[in-house]
Each structure stands twice: as structure tokens, then as C-alpha cells.
C-alpha positions, -999 to 999 in steps of 0.1 A, spaced: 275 -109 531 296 -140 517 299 -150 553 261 -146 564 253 -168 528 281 -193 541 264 -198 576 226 -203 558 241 -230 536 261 -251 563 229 -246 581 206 -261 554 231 -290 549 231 -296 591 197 -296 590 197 -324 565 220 -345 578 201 -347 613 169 -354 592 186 -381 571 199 -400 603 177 -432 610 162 -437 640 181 -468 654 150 -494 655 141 -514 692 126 -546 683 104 -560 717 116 -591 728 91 -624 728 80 -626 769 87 -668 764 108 -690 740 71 -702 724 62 -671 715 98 -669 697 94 -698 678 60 -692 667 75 -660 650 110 -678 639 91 -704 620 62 -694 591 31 -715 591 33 -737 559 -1 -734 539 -16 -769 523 -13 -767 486 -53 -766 476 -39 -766 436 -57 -792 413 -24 -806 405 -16 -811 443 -52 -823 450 -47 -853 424 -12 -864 442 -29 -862 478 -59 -875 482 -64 -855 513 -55 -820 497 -85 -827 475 -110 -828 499 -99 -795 512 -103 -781 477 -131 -761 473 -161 -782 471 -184 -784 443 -221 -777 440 -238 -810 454 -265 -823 433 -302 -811 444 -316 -846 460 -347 -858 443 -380 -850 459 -414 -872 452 -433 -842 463 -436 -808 472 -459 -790 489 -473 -757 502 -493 -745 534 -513 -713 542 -523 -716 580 -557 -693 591 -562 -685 556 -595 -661 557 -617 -686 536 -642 -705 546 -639 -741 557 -670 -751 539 -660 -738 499 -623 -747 506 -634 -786 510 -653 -781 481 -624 -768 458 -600 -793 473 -622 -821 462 -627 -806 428 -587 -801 424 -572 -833 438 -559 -853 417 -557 -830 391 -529 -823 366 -512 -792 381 -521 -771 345 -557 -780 348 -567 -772 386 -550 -737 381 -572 -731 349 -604 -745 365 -595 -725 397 -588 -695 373 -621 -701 352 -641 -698 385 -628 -670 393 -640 -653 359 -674 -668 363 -673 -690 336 -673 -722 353 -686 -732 392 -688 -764 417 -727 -769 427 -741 -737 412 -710 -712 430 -680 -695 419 -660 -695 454 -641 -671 440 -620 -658 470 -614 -697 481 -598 -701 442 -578 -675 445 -566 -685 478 -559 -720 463 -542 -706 432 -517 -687 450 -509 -720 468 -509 -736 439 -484 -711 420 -460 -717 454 -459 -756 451 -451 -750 417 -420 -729 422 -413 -753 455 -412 -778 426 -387 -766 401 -365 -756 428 -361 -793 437 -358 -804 399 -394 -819 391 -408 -814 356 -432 -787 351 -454 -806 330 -459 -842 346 -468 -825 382 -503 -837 395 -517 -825 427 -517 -855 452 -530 -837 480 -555 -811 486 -570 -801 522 -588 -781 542 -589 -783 581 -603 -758 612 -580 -735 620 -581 -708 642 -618 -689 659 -617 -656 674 -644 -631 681 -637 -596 662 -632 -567 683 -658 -547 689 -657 -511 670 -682 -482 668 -699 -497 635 -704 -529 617 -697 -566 626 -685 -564 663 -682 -593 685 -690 -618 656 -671 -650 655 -642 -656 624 -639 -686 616 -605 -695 596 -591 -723 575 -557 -740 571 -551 -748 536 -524 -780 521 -516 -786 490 -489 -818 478 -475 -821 440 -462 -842 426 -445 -860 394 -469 -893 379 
């Protein structure tokens, strides 16, 4: 039995020893001299440090730039093209907001549209809201560029033909009639 233990022991240890021998490594050859250098030589990296920057003029444009100043703007403005209103009541509330501080032709718009105030005896109410939402838009488009909230007057406000199509024909109800739609501008500005 002493014999049979000493055979599984030197066997254990042989089997290590052939696991523990490296595997002699082939490295592949470059196909041309380029190729050799390329992998002799590291590629240097341009120091992009502040430190650097301020010793090398060129470094420091390769630094990472900086958020550039939003340019000034004199106006803004905001477009809804075949708006659904009509062309008639959206000249009308253009005339009656241009010109305007922004803050007032919202709440005259906004007034109209709760009845308590109207342009030659009407409330256009879909045309105002049409015009408020384009008004709320040149706003934002405003303080994206910088402009201040409260000095922004509306310098343009107009209302052109757009598009006419005849509605297609269904079982019931307003077939073949012609729609008529409007292109909407609004321009704010700062005074």
C-alpha cells in the first residue's frame, strides 16, 4: 500500500509541474520596417494642463474650450404656418397687439378670451389663443438669447394667406367646403 500512495503522490507532483510550465510565447513579426517603428516608438500626447497651456500658446487652444458668450439678438421671433384661424380676425388682433409691451398683448389677448374685453364688438377667441401661444414661444425664443423679460415690445405682428384646400368629402357634415388657412408672425423685441 506504501507503494500505490508513493506512485499517486509523484503523480500529483508530475502533474503540476507540466501545468506550471509556461507556454514559450511567439510574438508575430511587423510585415514591413514601418509597421516596426510605429510599435517601437509611443505616440507623445500634447500636455492640455493649464500650466502647460500658459507656457504654449498653442497648447491652450487645444484646451478644452469654454462656453462662448450667447451673441446679442435685437429680436426674436416666432411663426405658426396654416394656422386654422381665420385670415380676417388674425389681422384684426395683429393690429390690436403690435406695438404692444409683450406683458400687455398677452393679457389683452388673454382678457378676450374670457369675454371681458373685445376688438369691434368680438372676442376672436380661437385667433387669441392662437396668438398667445405664439406669443409665450417668442418669449422663451427671447430669454434663450439673453433679452430682458420686462423691456420686450412686440415689433411685428402679421397675418398672411396661407394654404386653401377643399375638405374631403365624408358621409355627413361639411364635405367639399373650401379651408381657408393663415400664416401667423410675431417679432419681439427690447425698446
Amino acid at each position: 500500500m506504501a507503494e500505490a500512495e508513493a506512485k499517486k503522490t509523484e503523480g500529483k507532483e508530475a502533474a503540476k509541474k507540466t501545468d506550471a510550465k509556461p507556454e514559450p510565447k511567439v510574438e508575430a513579426k511587423p510585415a514591413t520596417k514601418s509597421e516596426a517603428k510605429a510599435e517601437a516608438v509611443p505616440e507623445a500626447k500634447p500636455e492640455t494642463t493649464p500650466a502647460a497651456a500658459e507656457k504654449n500658446p498653442e497648447a491652450k487652444a487645444e484646451t478644452k474650450a469654454e462656453a462662448k458668450p450667447v451673441r446679442k439678438k435685437k429680436s426674436v421671433a416666432s411663426h405658426a404656418w396654416d394656422a386654422g384661424v381665420s385670415l380676417k380676425s388674425s389681422k384684426i388682433v395683429a393690429d390690436a397687439i403690435r406695438g404692444r409691451k409683450l406683458d400687455g398683448a398677452v393679457r389683452l389677448l388673454e382678457d378676450m378670451m374670457d369675454e371681458k374685453r373685445n376688438l369691434r364688438g368680438r372676442f376672436y377667441t380661437k385667433t387669441a389663443a392662437k396668438f398667445i401661444e405664439l406669443l409665450k414661444n417668442a418669449r422663451s425664443n427671447a430669454k434663450v438669447v439673453g433679452m430682458d423679460d420686462a423691456r420686450l415690445h412686440v415689433y411685428v405682428a402679421r397675418a398672411s394667406k396661407g394654404r386653401t384646400f377643399f375638405r374631403p368629402r365624408t358621409k355627413v357634415g361639411r364635405s367639399g367646403e373650401k379651408a381657408k388657412l393663415s400664416n401667423l408672425e410675431i417679432v419681439v423685441g427690447e425698446k
